[in-house]
C-alpha positions as CSV (number, residue, x, y, z in Angstrom):
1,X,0.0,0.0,0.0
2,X,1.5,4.0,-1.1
3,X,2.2,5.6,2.3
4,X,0.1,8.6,2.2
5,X,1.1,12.0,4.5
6,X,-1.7,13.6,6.3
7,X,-1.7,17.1,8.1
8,X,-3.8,17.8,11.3
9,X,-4.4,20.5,13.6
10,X,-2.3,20.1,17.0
11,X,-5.5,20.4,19.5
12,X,-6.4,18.1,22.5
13,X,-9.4,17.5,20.2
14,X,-7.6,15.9,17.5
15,X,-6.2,13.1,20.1
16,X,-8.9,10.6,19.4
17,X,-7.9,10.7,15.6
18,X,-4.4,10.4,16.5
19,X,-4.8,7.4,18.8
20,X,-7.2,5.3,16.3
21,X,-5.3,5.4,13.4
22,X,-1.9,4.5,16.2
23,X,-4.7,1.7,17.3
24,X,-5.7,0.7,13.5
25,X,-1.8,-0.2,12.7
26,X,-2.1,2.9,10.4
27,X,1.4,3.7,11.3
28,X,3.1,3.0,8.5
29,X,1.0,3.7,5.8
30,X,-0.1,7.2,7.3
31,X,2.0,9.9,8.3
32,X,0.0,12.4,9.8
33,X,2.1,15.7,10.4
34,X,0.6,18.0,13.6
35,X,0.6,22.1,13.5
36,X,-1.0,24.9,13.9
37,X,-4.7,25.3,11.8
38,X,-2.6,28.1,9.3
39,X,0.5,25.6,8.6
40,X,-2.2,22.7,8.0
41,X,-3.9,25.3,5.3
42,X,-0.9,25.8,3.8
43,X,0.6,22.0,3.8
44,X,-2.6,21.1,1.9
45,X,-3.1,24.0,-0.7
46,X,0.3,23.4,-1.4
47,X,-0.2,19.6,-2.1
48,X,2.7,18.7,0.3
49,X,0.0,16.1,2.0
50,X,-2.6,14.2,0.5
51,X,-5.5,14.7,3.1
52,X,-5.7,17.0,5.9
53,X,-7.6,18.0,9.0
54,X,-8.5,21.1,7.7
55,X,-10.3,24.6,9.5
56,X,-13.7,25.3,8.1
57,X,-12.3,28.8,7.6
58,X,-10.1,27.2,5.1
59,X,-12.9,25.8,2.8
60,X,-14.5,29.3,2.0
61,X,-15.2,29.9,-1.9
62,X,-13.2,26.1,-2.2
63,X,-14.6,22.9,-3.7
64,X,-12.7,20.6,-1.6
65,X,-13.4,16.6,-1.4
66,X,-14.4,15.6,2.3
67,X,-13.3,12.6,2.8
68,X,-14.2,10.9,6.1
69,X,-17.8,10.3,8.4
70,X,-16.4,12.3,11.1
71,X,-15.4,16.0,12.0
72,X,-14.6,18.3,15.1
73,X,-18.1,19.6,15.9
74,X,-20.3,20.8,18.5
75,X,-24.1,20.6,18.7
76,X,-24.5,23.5,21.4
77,X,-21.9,24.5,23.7
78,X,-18.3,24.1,22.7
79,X,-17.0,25.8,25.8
80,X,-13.3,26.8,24.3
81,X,-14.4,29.1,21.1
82,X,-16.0,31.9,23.0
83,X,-16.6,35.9,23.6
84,X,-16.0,37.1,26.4
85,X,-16.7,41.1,27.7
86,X,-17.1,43.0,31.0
87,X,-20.2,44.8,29.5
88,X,-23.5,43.1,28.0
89,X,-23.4,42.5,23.8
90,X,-25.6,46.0,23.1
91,X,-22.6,48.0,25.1
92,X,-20.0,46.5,22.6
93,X,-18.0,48.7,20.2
94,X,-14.2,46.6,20.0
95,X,-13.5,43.0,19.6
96,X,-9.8,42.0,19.9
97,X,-9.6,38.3,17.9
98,X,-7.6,35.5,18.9
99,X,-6.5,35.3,15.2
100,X,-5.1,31.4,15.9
101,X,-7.8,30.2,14.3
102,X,-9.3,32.3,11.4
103,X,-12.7,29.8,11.3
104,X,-13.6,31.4,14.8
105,X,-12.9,34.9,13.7
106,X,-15.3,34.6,10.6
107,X,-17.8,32.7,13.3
108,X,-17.6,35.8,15.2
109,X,-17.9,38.1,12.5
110,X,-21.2,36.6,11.2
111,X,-22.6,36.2,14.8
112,X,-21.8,40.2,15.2
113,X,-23.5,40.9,12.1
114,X,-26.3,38.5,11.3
115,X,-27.7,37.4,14.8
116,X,-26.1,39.9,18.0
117,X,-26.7,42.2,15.2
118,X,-24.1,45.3,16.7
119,X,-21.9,47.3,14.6
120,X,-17.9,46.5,16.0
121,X,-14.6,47.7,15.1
122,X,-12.1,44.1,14.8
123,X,-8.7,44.2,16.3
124,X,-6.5,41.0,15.5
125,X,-2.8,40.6,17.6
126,X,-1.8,38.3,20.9
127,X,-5.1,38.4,23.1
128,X,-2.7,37.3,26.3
129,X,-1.0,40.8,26.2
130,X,-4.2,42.6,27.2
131,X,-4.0,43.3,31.0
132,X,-7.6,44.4,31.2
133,X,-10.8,44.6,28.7
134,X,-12.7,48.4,28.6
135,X,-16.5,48.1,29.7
136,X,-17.4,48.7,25.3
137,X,-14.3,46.0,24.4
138,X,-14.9,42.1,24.2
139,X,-12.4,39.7,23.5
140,X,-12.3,36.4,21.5
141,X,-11.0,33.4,23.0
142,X,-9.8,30.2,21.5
143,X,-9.0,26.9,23.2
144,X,-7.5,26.2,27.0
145,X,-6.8,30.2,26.8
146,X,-10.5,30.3,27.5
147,X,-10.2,29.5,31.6
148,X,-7.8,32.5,32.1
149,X,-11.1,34.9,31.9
150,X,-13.7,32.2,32.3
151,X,-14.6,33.5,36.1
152,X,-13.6,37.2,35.1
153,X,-16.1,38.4,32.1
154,X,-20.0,37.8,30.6
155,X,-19.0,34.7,28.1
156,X,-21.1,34.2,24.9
157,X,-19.8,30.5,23.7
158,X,-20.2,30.7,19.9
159,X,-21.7,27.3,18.9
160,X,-24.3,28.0,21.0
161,X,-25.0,31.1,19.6
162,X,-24.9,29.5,16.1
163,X,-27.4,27.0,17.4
164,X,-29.8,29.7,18.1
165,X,-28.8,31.6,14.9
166,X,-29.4,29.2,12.5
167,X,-31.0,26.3,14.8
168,X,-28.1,23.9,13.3
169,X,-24.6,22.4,14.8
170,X,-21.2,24.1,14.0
171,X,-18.5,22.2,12.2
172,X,-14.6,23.9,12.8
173,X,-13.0,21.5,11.1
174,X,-13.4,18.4,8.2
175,X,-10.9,15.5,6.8
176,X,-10.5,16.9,3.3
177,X,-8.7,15.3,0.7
178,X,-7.0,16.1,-2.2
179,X,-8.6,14.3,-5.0
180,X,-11.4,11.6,-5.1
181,X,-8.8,8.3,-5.7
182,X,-7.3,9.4,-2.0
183,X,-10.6,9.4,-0.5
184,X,-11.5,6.5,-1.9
185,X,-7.8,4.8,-1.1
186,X,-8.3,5.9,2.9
187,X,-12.0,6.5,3.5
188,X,-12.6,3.1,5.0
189,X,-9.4,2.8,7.2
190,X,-9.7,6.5,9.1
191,X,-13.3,6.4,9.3
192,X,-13.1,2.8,11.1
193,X,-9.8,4.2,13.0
194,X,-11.6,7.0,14.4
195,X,-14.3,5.6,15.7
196,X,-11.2,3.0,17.4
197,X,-10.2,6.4,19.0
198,X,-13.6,7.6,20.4
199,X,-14.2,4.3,21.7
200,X,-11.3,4.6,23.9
201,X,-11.7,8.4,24.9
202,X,-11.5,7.5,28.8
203,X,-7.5,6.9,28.3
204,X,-7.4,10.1,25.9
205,X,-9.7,12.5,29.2
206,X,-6.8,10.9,31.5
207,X,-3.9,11.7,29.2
208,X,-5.2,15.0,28.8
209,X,-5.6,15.5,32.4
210,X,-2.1,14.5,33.5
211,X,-1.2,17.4,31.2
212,X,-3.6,20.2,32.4
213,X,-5.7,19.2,35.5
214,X,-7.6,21.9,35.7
215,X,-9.8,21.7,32.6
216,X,-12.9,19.4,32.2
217,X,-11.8,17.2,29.9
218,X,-14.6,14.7,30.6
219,X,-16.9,17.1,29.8
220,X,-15.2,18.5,27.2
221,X,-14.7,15.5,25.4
222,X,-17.4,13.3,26.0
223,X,-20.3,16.7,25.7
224,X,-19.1,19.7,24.3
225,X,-17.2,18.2,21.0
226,X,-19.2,16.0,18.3
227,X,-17.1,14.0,16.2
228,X,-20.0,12.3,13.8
229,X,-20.4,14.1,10.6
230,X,-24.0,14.0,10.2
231,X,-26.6,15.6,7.9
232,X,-27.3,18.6,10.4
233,X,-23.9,19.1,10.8
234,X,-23.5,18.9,6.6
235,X,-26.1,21.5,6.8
236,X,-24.8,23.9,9.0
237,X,-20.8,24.0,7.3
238,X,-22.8,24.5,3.9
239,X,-24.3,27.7,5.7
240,X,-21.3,28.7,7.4
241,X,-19.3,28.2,4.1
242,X,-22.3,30.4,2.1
243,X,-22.4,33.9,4.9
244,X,-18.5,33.3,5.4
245,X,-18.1,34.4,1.6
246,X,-18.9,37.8,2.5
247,X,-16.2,38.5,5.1
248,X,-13.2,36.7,3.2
């Protein structure tokens, strides 16, 4: 079998992937590669990997071939993509953007515009140098950087506010591939190696956990992300992808 080289985004989310394919003896015939969501962009529109773990944000105004039954999701709370603001939404006038992941940024954008429906100035640079957030400024937080102001500020999570936007579940990011033989070659192996993964996601909590005891990774993992790549969750990328054209 051709050994085919796979890129994927380096988040505690990503761990059950990692570990099925380790489980499925995929080893040797997959090399997945792990960065940061921009490198993983750039890996794939490059064509230096086959398939990749790719953003949503990446997709926009893109025919790309997804490839696998299975996604990072969330069907109403995600807990580590969310605003956060010492003031209530109407009182808003500046959001600073953690611009590590540009999907979240455009998820922001359209909640701003289309369903909190207030009229922001958007300031991207390192969100952790801010000391302290003006009653009219908000701040968007990605990932574990979320527990550094989770007892400090008002929080809107944005998946949930997505869910009551559009009444649909929010994809962040798909298994693309690069052409239809690839999927074809690999769709079988990942999806049955990621579902290998999520069946053991009690060792993957207590990994995680060793590393950073105090986040709720049970929680985290086993309610607030959604790996199946569904209908609904087909639904609400394809709406994402459609208002995310007008901010790109």
């Amino acid at each position: 079998m051709k050994k085919y080289h796979g890129a994927a985004v380096n988040y505690w989310n990503t761990r059950p992937f990692i570990h099925g394919m380790d489980l499925n003896g995929l080893k040797g015939k997959v090399e997945i590669q792990l960065e940061v969501p921009a490198i993983c962009g750039k890996l794939f529109s490059e064509k230096t990997v086959d398939f990749a773990l790719l953003p949503v944000g990446a997709l926009v105004k893109k025919n790309l071939c997804v490839m696998t039954d299975y996604c990072i999701g969330a069907e109403d709370e995600v807990y580590t993509v969310a605003l956060f603001s010492p003031s209530s939404m109407d009182i808003i006038k500046k959001i600073y953007l953690d611009d590590e992941s540009m999907t979240s940024v455009l998820l922001c954008q359209i909640l701003c515009k289309h369903h909190w429906k207030i009229d922001v100035v958007f300031e991207s640079g390192k969100i952790m140098n801010l000391k302290e957030l003006a009653p009219d400024e908000a701040i968007l937080v990605i990932g574990d950087k979320c527990l550094a102001f989770q007892d400090k500020y008002q929080k809107w999570d944005l998946a949930i506010a997505w869910k009551e936007y559009t009444g649909l579940p929010f994809v962040f990011a798909v298994w693309v591939a690069q052409d239809e033989t690839i999927k074809e070659a690999l769709h079988d192996a990942l999806n049955e190696s990621f579902q290998l993964g999520l069946e053991d996601i009690d060792l993957i909590i207590n990994e995680c956990h060793q590393e950073t005891p105090e986040f709720p990774f049970s929680k985290y993992f086993k309610e607030n992300i959604s790996y199946s790549y569904d209908e609904q969750k087909r639904k609400g990328m394809a709406k994402f992808l459609q208002l995310a054209q007008h901010f790109t």
